[in-house]
ZADO-1210 file (C-alpha; in nm, 4 decimals, padded with zeros to 6 digits):
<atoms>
<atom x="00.0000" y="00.0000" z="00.0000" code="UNK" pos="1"/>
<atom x="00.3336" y="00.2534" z="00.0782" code="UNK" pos="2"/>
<atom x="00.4823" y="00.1346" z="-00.2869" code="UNK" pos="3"/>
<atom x="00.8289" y="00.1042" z="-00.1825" code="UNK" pos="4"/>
<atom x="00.8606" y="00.3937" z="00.1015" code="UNK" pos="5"/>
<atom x="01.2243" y="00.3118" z="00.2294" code="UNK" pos="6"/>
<atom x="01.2701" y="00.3511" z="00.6006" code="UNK" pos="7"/>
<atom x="01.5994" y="00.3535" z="00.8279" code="UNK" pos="8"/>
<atom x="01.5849" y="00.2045" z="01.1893" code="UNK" pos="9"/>
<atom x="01.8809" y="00.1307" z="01.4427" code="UNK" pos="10"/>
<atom x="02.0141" y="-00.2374" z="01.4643" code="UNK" pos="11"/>
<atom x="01.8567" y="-00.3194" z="01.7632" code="UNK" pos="12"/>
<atom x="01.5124" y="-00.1550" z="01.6624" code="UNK" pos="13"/>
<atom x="01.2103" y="-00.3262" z="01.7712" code="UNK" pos="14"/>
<atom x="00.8969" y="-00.3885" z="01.5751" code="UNK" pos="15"/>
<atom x="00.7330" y="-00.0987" z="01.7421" code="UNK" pos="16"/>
<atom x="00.9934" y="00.1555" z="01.5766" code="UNK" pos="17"/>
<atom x="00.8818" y="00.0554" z="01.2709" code="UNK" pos="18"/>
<atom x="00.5433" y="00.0962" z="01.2598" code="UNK" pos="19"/>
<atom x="00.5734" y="00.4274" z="01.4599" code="UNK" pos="20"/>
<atom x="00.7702" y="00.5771" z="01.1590" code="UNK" pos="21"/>
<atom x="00.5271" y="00.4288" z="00.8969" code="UNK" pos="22"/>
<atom x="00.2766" y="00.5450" z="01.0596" code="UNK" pos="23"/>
<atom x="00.4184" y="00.8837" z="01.0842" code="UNK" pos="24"/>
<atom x="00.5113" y="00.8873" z="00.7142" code="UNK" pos="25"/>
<atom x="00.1390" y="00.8108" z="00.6663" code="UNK" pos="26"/>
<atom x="-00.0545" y="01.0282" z="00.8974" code="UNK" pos="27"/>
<atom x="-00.2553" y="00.7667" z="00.9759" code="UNK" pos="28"/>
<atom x="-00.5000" y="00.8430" z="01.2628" code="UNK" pos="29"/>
<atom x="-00.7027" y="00.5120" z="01.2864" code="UNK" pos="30"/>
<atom x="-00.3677" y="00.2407" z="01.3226" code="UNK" pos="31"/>
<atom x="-00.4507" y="-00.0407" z="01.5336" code="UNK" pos="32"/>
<atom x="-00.5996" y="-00.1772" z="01.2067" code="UNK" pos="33"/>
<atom x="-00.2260" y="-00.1732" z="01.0136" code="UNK" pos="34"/>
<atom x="00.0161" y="-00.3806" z="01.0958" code="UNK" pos="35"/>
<atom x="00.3572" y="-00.4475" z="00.8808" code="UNK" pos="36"/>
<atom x="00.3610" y="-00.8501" z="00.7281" code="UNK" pos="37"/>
<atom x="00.6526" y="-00.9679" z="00.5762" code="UNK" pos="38"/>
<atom x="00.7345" y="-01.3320" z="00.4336" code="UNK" pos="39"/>
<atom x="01.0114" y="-01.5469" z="00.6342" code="UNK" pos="40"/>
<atom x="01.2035" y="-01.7854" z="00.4699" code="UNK" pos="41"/>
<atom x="00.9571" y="-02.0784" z="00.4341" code="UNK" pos="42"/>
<atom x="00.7804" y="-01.8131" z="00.2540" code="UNK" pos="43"/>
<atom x="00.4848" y="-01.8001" z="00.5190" code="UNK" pos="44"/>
<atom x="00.2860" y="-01.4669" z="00.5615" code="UNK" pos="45"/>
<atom x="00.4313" y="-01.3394" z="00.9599" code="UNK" pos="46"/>
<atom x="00.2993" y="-01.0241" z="01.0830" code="UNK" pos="47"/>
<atom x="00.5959" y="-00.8105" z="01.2583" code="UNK" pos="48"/>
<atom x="00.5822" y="-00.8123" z="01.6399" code="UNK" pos="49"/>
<atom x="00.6209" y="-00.4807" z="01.7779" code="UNK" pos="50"/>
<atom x="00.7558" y="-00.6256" z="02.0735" code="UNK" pos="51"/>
<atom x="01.0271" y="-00.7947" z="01.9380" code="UNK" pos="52"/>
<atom x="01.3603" y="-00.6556" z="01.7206" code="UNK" pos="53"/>
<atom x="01.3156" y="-00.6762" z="01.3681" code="UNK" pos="54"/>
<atom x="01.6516" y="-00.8426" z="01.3616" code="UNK" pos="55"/>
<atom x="01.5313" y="-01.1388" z="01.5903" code="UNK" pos="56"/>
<atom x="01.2069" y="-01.1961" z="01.3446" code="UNK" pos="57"/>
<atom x="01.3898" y="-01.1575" z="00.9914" code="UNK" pos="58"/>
<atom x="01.6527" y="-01.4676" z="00.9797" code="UNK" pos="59"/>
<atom x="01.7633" y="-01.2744" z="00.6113" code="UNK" pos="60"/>
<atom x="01.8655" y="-00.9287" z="00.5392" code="UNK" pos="61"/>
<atom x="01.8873" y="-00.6613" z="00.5808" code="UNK" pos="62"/>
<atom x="01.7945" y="-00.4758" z="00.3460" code="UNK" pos="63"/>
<atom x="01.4512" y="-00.6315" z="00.4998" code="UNK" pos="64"/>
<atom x="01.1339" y="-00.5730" z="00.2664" code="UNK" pos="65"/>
<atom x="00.7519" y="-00.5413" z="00.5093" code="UNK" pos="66"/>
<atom x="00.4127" y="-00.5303" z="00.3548" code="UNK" pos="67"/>
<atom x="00.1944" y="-00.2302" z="00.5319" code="UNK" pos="68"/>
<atom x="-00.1500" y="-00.4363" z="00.5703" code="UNK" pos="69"/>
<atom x="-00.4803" y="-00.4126" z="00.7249" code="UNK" pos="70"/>
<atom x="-00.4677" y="-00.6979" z="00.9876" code="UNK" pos="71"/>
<atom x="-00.7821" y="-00.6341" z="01.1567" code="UNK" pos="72"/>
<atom x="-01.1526" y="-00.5924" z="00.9749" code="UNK" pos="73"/>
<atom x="-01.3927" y="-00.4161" z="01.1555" code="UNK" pos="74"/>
<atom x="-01.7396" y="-00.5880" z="01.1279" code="UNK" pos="75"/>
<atom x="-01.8719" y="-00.2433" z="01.0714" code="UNK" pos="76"/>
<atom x="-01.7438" y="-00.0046" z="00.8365" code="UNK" pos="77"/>
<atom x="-01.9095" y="00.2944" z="01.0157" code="UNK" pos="78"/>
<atom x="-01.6417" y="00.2086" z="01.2898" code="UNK" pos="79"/>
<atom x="-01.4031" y="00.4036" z="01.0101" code="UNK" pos="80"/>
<atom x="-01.3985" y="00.7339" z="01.0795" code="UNK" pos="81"/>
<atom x="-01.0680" y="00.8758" z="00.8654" code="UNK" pos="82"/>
<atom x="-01.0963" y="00.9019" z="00.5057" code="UNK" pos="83"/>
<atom x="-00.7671" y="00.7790" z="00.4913" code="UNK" pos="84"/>
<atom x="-00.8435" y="00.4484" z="00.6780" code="UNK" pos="85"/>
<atom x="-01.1366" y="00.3890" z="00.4622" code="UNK" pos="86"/>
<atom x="-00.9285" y="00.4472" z="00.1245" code="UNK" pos="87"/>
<atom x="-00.6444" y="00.1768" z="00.2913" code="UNK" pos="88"/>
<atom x="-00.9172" y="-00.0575" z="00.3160" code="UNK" pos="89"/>
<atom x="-01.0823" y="-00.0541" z="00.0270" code="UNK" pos="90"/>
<atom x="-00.7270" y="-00.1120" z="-00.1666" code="UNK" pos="91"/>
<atom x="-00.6500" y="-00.3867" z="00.0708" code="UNK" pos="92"/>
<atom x="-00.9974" y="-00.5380" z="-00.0266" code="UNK" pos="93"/>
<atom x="-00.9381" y="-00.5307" z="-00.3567" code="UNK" pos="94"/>
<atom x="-00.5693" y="-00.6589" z="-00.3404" code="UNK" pos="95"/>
<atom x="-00.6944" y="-00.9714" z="-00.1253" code="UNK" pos="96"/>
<atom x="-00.9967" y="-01.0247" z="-00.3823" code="UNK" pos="97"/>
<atom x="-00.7755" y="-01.0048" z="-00.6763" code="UNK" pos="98"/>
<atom x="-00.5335" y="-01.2655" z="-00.5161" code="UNK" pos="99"/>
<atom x="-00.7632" y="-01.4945" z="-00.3661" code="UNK" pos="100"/>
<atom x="-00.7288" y="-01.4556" z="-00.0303" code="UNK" pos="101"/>
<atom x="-01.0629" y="-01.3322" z="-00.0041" code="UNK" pos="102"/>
<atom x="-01.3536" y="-01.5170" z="-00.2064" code="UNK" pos="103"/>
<atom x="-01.5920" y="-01.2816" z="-00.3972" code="UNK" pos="104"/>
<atom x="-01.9199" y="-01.4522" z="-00.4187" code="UNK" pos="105"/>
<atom x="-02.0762" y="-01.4272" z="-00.8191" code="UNK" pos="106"/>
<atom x="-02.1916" y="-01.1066" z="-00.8672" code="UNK" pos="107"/>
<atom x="-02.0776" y="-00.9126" z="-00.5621" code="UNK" pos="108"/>
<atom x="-01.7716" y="-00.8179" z="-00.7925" code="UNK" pos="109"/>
<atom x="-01.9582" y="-00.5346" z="-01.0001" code="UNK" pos="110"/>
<atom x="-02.1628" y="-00.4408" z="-00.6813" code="UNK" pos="111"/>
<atom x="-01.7933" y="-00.3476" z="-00.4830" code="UNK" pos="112"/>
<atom x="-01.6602" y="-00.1946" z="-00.7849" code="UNK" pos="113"/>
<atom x="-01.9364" y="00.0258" z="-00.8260" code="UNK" pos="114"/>
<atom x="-01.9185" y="00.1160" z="-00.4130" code="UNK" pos="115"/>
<atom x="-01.5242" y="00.1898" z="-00.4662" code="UNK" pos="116"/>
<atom x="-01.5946" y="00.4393" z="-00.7079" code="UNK" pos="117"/>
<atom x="-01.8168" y="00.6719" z="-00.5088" code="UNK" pos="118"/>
</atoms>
C-alpha cells in the first residue's frame, strides 16, 4: 500500500519503531488496524511483532522488505472514521480479492466496484 517507502531504523530496533515511523510517514489516525507482514524464509505470511527486534524476526537481510496491511476488519465499516483508513481498506480489499485470499461470491464483484468508485 506505501509502494516502496524506504525507512531507516537502528540495529537493535524493535517492531514498534517501525510501525511508529510508517505510521508517521502516513498520517494515519485510525492504526490499530495496520500492521507491517513480511514473508520469512519458508515463505509463510508473519505479521511483525512490535515487541520484538526486527533483527530477531527476519533470519535474512537486511535490506529487509515489510508489507503495510490491514490486519484487523472491523465488522462495521461505520467504525471508520478517517478518510484515509477507509481508502487503505478498500485497496486492501481489492488486493486480497484479486489474489484470492478473499472469495468474492458471483456477482458481488460489479456491486464493490461500483461502491469503490463513489
Amino acid at each position: 500500500m506505501l509502494n516502496q517507502y524506504k525507512l531507516d531504523v537502528k540495529r537493535k530496533a524493535l517492531g514498534k519503531d517501525l510501525y511508529d515511523k510508517v505510521i508517521i510517514h502516513t498520517k494515519l489516525i485510525e492504526s490499530d488496524y495496520f500492521g507491517l507482514q513480511f514473508t520469512d524464509t519458508h515463505n509463510v505470511e508473519q505479521w511483525l511483532d512490535a515487541t520484538k527486534s526486527i533483527k530477531k524476526q527476519r533470519k535474512t537481510g537486511p535490506p529487509y522488505t515489510f508489507r503495510f496491511r490491514v490486519k484487523f476488519y472491523t465488522s462495521d465499516p461505520r467504525n471508520l472514521h478517517e478518510e484515509l483508513t477507509r481508502y487503505l481498506f478498500v485497496l486492501q480489499l481489492k488486493d486480497d480479492i484479486r489474489t484470492g485470499k478473499l472469495d468474492c461470491p458471483s456477482g458481488s464483484d460489479v456491486e464493490l466496484t461500483a461502491l469503490s468508485m463513489q
